[in-house]
PQR file of N, CA, C, O and H, with PARSE charges and radii, in Angstrom:
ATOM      1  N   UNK A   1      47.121  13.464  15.709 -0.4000 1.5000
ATOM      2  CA  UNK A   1      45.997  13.330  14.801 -0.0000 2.0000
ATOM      3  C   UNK A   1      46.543  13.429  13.372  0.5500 1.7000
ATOM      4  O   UNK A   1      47.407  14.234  13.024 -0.5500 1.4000
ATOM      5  N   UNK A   2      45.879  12.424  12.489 -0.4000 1.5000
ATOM      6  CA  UNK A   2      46.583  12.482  11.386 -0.0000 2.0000
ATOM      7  C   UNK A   2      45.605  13.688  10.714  0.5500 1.7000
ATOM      8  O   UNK A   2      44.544  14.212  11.050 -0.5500 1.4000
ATOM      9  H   UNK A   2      45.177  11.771  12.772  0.4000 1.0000
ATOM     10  N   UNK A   3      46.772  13.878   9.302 -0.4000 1.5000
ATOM     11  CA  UNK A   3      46.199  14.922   8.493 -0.0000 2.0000
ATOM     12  C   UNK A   3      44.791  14.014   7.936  0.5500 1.7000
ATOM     13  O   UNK A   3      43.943  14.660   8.552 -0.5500 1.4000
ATOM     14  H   UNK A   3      47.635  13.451   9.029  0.4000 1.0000
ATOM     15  N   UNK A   4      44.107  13.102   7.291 -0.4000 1.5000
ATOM     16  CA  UNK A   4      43.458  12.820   7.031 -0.0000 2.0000
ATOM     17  C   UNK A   4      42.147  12.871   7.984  0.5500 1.7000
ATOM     18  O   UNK A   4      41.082  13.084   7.404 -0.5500 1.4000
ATOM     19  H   UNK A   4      44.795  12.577   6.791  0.4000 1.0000
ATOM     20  N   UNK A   5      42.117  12.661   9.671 -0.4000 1.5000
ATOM     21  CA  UNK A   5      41.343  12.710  10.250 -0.0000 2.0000
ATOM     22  C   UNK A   5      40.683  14.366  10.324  0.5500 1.7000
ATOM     23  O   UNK A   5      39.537  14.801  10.437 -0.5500 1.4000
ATOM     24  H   UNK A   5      42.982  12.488  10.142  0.4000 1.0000
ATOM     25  N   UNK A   6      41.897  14.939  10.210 -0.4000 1.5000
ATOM     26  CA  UNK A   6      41.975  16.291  10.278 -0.0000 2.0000
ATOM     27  C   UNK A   6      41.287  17.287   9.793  0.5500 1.7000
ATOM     28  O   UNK A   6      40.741  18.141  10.491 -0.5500 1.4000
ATOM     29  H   UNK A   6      42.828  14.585  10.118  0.4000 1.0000
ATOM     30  N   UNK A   7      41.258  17.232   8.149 -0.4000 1.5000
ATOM     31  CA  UNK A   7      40.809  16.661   6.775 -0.0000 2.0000
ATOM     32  C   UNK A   7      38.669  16.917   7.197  0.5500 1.7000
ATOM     33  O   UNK A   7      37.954  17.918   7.164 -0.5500 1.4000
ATOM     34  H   UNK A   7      41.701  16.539   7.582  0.4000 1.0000
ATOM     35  N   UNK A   8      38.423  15.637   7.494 -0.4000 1.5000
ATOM     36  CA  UNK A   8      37.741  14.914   7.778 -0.0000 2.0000
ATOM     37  C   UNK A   8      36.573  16.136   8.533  0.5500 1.7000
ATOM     38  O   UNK A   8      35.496  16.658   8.246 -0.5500 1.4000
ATOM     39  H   UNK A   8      39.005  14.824   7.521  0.4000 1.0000
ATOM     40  N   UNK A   9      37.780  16.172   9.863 -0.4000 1.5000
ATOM     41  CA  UNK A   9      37.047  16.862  11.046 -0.0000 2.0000
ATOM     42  C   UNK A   9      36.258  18.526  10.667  0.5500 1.7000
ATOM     43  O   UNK A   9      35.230  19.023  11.127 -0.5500 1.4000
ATOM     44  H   UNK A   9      38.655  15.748  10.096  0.4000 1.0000
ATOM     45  N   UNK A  10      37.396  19.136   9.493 -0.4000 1.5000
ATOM     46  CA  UNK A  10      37.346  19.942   8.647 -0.0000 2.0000
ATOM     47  C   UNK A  10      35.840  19.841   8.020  0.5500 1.7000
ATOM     48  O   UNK A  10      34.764  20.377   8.288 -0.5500 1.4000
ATOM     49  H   UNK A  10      38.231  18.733   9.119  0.4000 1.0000
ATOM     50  N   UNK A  11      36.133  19.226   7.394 -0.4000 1.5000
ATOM     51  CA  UNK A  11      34.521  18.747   6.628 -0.0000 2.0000
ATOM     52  C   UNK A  11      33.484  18.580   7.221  0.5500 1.7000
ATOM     53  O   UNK A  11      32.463  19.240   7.029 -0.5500 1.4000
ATOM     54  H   UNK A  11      37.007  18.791   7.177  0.4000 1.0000
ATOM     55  N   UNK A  12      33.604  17.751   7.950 -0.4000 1.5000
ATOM     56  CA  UNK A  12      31.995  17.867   8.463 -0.0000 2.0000
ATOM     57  C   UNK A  12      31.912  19.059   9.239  0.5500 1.7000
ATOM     58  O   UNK A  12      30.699  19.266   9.271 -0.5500 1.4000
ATOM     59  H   UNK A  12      34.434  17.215   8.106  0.4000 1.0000
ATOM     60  N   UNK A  13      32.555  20.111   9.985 -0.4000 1.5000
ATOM     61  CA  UNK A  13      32.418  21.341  10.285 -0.0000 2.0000
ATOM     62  C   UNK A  13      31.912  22.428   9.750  0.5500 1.7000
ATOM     63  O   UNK A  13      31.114  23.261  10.180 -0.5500 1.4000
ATOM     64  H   UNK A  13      33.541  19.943   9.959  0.4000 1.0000
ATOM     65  N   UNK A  14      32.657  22.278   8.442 -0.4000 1.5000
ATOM     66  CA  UNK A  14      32.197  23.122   6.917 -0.0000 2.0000
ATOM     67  C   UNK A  14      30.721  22.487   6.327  0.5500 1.7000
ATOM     68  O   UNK A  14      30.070  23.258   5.621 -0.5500 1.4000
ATOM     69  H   UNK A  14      33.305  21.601   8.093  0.4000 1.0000
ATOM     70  N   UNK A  15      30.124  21.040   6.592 -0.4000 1.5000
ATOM     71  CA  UNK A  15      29.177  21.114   6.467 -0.0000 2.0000
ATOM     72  C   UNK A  15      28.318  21.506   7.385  0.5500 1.7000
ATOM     73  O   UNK A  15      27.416  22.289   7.090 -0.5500 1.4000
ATOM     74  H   UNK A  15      30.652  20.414   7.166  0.4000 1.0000
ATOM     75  N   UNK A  16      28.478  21.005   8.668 -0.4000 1.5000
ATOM     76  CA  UNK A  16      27.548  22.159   9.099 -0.0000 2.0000
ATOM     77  C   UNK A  16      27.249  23.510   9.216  0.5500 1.7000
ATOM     78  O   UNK A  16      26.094  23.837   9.491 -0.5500 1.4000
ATOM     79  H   UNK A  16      29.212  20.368   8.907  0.4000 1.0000
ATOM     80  N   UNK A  17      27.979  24.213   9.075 -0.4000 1.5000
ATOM     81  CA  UNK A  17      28.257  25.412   8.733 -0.0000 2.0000
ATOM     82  C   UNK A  17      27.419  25.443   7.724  0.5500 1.7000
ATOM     83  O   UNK A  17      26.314  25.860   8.073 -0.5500 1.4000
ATOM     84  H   UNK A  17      28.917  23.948   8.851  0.4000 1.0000
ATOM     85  N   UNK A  18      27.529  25.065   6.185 -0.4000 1.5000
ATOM     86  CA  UNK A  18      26.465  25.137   5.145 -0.0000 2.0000
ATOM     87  C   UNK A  18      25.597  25.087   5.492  0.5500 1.7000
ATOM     88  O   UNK A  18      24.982  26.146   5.363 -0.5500 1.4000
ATOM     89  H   UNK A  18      28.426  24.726   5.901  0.4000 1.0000
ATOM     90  N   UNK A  19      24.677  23.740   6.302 -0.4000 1.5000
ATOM     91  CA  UNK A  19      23.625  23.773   6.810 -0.0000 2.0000
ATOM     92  C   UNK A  19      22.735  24.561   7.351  0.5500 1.7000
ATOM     93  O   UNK A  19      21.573  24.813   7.033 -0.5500 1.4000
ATOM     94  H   UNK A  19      25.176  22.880   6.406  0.4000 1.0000
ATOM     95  N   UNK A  20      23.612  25.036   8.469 -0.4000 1.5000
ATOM     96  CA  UNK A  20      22.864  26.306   9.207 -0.0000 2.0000
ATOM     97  C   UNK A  20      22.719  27.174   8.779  0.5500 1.7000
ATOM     98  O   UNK A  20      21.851  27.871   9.306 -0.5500 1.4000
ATOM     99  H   UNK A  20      24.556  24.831   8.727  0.4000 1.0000
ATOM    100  N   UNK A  21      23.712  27.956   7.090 -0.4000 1.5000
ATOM    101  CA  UNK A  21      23.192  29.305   6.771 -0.0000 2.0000
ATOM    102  C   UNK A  21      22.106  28.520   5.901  0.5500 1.7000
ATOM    103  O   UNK A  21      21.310  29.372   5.506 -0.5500 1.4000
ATOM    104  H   UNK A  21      24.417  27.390   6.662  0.4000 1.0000
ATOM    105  N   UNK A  22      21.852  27.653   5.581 -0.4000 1.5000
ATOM    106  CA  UNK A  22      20.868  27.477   4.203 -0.0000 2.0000
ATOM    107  C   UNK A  22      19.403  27.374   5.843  0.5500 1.7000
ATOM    108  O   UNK A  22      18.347  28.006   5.803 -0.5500 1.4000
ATOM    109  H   UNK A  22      22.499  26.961   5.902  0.4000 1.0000
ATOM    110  N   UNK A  23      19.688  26.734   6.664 -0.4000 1.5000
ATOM    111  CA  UNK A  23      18.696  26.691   7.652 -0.0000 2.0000
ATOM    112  C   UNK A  23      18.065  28.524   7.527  0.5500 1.7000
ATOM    113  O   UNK A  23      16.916  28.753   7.149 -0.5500 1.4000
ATOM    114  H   UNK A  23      20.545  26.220   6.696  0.4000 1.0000
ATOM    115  N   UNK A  24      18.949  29.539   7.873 -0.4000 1.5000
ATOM    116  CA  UNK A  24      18.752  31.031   8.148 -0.0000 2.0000
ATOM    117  C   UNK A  24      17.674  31.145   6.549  0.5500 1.7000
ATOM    118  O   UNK A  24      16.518  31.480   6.288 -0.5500 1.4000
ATOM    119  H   UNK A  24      19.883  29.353   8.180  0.4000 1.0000
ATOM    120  N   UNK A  25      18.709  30.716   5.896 -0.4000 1.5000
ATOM    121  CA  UNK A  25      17.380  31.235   4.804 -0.0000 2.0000
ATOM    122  C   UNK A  25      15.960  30.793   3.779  0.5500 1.7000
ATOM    123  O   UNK A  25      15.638  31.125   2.639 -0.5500 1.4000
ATOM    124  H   UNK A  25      19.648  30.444   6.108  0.4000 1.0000
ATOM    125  N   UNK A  26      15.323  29.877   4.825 -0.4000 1.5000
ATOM    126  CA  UNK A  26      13.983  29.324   4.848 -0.0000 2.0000
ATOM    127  C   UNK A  26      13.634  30.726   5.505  0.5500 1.7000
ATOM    128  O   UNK A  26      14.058  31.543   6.323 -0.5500 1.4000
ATOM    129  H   UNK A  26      15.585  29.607   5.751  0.4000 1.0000
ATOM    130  N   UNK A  27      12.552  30.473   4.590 -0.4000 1.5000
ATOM    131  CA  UNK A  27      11.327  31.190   5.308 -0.0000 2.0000
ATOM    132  C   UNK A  27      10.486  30.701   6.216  0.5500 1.7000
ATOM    133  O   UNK A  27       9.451  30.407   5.619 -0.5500 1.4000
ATOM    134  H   UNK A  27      12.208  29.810   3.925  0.4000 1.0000
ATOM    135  N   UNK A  28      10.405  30.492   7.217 -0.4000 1.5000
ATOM    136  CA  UNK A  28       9.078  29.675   8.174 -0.0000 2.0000
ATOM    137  C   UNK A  28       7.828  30.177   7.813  0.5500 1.7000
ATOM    138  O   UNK A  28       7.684  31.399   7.789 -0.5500 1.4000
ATOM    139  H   UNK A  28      11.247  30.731   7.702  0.4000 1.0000
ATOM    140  N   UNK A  29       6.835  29.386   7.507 -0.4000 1.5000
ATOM    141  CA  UNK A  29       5.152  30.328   7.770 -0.0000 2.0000
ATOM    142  C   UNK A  29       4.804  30.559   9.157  0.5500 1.7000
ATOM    143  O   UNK A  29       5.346  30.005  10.113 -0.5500 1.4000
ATOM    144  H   UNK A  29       6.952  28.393   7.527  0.4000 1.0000
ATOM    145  N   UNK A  30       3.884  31.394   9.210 -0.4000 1.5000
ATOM    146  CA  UNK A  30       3.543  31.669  10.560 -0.0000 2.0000
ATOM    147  C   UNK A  30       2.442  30.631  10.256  0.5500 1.7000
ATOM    148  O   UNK A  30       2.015  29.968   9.310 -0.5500 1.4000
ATOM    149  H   UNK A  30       3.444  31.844   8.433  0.4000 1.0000
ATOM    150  N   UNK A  31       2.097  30.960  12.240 -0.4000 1.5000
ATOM    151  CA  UNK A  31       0.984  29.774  12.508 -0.0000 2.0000
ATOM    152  C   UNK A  31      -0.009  29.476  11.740  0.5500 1.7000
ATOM    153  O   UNK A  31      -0.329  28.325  11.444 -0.5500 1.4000
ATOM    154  H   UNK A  31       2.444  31.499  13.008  0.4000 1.0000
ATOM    155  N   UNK A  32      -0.784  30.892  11.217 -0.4000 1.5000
ATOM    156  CA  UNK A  32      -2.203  30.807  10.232 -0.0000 2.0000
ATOM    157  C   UNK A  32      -1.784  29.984   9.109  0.5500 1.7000
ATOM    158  O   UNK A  32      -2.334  28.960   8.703 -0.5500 1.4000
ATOM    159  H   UNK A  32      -0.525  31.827  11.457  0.4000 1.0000
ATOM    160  N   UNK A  33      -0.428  30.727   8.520 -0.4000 1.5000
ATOM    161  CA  UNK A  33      -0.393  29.611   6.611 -0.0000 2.0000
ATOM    162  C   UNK A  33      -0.653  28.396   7.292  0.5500 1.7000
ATOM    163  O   UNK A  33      -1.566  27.614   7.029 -0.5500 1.4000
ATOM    164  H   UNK A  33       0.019  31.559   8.850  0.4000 1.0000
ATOM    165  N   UNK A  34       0.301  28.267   8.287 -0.4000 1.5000
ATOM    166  CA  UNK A  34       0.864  26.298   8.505 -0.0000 2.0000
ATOM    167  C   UNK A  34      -0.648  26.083   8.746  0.5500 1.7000
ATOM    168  O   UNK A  34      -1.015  24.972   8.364 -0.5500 1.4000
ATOM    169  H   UNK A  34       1.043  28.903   8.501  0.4000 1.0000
ATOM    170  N   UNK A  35      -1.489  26.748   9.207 -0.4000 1.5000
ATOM    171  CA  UNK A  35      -2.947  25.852   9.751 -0.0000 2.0000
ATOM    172  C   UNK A  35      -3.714  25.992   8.656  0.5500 1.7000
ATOM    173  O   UNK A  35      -4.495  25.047   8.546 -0.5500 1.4000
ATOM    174  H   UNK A  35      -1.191  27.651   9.518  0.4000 1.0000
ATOM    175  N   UNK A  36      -3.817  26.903   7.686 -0.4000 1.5000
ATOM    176  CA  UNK A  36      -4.323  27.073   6.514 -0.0000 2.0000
ATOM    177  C   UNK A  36      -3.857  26.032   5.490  0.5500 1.7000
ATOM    178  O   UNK A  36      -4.749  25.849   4.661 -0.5500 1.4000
ATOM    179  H   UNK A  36      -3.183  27.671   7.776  0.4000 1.0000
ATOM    180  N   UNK A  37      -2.955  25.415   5.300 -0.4000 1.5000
ATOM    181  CA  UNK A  37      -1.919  24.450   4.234 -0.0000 2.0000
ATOM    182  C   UNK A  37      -2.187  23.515   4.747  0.5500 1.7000
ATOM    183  O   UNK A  37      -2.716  22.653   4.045 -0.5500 1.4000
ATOM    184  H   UNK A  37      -2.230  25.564   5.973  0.4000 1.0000
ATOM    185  N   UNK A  38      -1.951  23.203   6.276 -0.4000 1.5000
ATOM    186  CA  UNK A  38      -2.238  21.829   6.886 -0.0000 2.0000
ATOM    187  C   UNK A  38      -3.735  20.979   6.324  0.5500 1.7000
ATOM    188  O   UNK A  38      -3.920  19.833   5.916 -0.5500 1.4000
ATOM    189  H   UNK A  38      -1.521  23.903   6.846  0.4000 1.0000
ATOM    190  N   UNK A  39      -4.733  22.266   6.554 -0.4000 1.5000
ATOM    191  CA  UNK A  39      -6.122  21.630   6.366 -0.0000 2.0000
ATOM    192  C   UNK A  39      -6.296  21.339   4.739  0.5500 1.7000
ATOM    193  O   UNK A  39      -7.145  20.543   4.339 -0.5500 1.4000
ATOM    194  H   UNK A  39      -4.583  23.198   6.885  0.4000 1.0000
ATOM    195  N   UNK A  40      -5.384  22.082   3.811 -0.4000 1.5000
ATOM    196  CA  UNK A  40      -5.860  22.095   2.998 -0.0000 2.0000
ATOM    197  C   UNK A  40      -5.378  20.351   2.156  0.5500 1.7000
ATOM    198  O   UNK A  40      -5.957  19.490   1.492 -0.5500 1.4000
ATOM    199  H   UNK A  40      -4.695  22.729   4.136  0.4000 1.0000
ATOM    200  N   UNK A  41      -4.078  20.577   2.681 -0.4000 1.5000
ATOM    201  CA  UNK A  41      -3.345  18.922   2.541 -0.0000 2.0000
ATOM    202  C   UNK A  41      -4.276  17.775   3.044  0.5500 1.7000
ATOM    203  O   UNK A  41      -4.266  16.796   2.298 -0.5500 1.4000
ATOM    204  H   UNK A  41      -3.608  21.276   3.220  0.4000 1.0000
ATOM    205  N   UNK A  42      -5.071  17.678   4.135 -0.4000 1.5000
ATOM    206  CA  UNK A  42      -5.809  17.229   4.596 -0.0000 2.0000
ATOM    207  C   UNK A  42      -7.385  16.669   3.909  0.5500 1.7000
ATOM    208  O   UNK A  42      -7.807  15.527   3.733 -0.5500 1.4000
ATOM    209  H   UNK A  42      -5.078  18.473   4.741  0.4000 1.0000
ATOM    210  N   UNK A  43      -7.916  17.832   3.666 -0.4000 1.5000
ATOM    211  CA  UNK A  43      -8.595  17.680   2.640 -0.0000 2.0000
ATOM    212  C   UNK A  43      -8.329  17.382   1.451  0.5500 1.7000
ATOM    213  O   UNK A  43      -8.778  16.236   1.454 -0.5500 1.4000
ATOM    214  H   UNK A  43      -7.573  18.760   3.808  0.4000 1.0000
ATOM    215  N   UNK A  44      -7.910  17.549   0.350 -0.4000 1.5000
ATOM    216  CA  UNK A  44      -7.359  17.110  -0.476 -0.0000 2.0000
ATOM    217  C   UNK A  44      -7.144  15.562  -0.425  0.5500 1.7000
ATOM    218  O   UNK A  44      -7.579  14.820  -1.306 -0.5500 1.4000
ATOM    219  H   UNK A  44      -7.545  18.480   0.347  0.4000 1.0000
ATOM    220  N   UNK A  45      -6.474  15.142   0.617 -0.4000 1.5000
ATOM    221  CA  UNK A  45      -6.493  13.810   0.963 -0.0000 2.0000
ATOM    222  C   UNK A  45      -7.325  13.394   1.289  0.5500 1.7000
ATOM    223  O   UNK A  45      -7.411  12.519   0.428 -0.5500 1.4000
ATOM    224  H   UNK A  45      -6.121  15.744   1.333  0.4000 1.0000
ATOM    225  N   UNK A  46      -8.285  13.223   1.998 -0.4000 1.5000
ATOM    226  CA  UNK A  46     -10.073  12.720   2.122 -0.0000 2.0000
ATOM    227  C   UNK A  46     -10.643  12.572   0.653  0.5500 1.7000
ATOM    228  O   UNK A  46     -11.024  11.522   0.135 -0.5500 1.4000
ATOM    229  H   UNK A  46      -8.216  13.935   2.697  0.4000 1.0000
ATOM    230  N   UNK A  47     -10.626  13.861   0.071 -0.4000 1.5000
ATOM    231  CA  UNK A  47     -11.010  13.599  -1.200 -0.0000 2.0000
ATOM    232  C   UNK A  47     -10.663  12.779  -2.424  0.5500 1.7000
ATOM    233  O   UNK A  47     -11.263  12.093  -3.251 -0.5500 1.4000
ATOM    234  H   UNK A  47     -10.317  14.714   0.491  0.4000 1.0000
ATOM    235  N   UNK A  48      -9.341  13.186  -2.149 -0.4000 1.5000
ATOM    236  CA  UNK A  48      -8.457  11.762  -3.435 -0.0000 2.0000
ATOM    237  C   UNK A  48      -8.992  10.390  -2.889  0.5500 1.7000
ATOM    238  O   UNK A  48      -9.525   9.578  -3.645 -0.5500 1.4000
ATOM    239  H   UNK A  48      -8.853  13.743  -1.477  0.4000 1.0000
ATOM    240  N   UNK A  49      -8.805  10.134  -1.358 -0.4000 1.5000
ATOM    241  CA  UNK A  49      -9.269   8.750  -0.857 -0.0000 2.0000
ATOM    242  C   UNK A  49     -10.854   8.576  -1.178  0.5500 1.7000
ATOM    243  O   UNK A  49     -11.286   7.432  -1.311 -0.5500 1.4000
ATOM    244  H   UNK A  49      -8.372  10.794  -0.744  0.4000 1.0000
ATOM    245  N   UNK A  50     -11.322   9.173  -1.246 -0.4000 1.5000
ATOM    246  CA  UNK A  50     -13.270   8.939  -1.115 -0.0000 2.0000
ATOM    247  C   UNK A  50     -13.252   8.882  -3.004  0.5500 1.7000
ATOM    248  O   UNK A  50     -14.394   8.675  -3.412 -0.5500 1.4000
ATOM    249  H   UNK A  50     -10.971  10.103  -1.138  0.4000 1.0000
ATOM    250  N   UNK A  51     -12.656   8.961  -3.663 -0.4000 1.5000
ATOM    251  CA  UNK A  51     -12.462   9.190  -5.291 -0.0000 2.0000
ATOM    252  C   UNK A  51     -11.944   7.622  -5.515  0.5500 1.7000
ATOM    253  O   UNK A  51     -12.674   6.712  -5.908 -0.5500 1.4000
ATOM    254  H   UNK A  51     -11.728   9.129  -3.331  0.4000 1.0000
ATOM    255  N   UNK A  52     -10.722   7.513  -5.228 -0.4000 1.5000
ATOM    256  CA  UNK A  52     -10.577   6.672  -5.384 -0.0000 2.0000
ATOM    257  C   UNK A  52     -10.956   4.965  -4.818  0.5500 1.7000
ATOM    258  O   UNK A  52     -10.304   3.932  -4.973 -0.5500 1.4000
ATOM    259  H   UNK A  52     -10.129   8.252  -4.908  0.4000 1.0000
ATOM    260  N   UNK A  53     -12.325   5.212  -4.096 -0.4000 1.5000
ATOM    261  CA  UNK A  53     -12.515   4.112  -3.266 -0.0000 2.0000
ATOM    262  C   UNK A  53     -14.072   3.857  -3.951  0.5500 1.7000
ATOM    263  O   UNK A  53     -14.789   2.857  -3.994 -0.5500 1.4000
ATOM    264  H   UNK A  53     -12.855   6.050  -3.969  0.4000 1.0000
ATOM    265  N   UNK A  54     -14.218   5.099  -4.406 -0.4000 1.5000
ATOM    266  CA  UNK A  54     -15.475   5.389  -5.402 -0.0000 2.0000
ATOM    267  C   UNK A  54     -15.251   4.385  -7.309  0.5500 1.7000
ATOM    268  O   UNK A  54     -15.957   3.727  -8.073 -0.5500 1.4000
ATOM    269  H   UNK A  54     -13.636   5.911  -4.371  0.4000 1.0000
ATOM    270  N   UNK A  55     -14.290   4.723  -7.254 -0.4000 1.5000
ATOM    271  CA  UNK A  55     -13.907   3.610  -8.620 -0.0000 2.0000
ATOM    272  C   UNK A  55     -13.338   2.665  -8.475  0.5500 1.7000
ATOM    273  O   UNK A  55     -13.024   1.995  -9.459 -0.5500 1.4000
ATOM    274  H   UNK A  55     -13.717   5.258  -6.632  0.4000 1.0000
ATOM    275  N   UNK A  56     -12.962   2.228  -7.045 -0.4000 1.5000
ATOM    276  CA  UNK A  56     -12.573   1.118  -6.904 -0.0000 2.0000
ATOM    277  C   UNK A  56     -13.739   0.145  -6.221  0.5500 1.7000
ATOM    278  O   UNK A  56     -13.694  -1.061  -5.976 -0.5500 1.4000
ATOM    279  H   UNK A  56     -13.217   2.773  -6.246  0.4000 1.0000
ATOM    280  N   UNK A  57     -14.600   0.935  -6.046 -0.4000 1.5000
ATOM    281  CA  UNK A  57     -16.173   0.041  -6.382 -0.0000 2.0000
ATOM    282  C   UNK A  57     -16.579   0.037  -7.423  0.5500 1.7000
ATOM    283  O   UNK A  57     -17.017  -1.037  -7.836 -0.5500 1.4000
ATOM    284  H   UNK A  57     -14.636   1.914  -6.245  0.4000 1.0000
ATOM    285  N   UNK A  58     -16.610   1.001  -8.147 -0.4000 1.5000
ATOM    286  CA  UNK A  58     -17.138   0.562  -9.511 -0.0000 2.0000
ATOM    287  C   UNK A  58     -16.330  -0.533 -10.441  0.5500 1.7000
ATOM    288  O   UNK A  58     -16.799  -1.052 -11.453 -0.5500 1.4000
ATOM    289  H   UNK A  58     -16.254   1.873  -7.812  0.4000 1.0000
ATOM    290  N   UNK A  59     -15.347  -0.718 -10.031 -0.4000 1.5000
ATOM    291  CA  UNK A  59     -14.524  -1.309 -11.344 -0.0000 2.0000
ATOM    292  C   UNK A  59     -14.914  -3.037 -10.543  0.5500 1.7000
ATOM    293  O   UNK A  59     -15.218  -4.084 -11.114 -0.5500 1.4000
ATOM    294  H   UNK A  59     -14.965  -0.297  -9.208  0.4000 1.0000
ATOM    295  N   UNK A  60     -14.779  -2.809  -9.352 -0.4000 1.5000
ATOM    296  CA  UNK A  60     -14.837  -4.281  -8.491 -0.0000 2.0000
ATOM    297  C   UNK A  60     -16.531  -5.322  -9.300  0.5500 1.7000
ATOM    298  O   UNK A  60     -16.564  -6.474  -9.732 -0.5500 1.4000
ATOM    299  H   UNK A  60     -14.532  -1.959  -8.888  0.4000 1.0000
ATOM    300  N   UNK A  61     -17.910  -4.060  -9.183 -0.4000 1.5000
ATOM    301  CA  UNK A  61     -18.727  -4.274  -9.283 -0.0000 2.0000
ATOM    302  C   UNK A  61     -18.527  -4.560 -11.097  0.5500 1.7000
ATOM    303  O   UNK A  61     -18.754  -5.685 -11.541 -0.5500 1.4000
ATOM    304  H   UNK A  61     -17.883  -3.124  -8.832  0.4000 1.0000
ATOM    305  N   UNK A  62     -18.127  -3.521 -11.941 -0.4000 1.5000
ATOM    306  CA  UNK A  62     -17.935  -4.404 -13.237 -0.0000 2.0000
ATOM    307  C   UNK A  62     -17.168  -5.540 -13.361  0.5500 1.7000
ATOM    308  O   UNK A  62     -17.453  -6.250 -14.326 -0.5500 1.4000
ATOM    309  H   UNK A  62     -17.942  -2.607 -11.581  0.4000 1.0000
ATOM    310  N   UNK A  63     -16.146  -5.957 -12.547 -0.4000 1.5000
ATOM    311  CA  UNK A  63     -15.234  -6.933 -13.010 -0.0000 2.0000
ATOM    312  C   UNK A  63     -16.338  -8.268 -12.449  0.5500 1.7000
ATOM    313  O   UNK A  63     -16.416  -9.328 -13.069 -0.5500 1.4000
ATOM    314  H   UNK A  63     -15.914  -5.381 -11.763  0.4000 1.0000
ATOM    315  N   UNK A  64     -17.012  -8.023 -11.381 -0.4000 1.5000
ATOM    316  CA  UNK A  64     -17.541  -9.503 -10.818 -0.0000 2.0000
ATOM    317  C   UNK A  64     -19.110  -9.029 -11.884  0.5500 1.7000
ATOM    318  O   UNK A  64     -20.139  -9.679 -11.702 -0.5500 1.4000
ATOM    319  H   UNK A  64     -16.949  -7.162 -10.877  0.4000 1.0000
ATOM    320  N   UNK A  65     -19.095  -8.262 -12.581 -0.4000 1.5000
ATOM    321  CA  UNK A  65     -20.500  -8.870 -13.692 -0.0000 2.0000
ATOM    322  C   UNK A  65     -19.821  -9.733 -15.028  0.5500 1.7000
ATOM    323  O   UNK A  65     -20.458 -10.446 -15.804 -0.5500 1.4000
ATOM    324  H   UNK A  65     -18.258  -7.734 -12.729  0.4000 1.0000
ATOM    325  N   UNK A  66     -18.438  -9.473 -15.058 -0.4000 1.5000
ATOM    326  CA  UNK A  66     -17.854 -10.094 -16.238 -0.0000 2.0000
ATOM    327  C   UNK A  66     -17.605 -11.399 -15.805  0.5500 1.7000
ATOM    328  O   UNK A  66     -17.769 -12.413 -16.483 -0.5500 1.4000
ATOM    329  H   UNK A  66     -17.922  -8.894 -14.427  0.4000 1.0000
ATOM    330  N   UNK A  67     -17.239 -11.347 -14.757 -0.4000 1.5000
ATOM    331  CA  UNK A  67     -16.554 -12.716 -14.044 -0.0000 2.0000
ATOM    332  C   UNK A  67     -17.661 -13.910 -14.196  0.5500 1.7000
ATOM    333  O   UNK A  67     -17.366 -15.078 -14.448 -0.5500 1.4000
ATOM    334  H   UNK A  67     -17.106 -10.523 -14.206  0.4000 1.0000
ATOM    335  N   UNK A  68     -19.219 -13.325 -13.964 -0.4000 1.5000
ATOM    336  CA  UNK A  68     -20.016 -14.542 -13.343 -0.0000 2.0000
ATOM    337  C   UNK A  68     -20.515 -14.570 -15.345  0.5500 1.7000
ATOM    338  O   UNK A  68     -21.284 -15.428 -15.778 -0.5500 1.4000
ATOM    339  H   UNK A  68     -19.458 -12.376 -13.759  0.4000 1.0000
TER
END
């Protein structure tokens, strides 16, 4: 095996290695945040969509009074 493969094999070892301690130090949420955050992402999104579908009638309905 050459030194370069060697090298190589080195490295990506040492990166995983990085990986997994930076993995150890996340915090996970427990089940409640994740279901608490989930809904809230959720909502949030309904709302931006129902907002923006709300002025994208209005602007539709002004552009076709200019149009005609």
């Amino acid at each position: 095996m050459s030194d370069k493969a060697k090298t190589q094999k080195t490295q990506k070892k040492s990166w995983f290695k990085g990986l997994q301690a930076e993995f150890r130090k996340v915090i996970w949420p427990d089940r409640k945040t994740l279901a608490r955050q989930t809904t809230a992402v959720i909502a949030v999104s309904v709302v931006l969509g129902a907002v923006i579908a709300v002025v994208d009638a209005i602007l539709k309905y002004g552009i076709d009074l200019l149009v005609r």
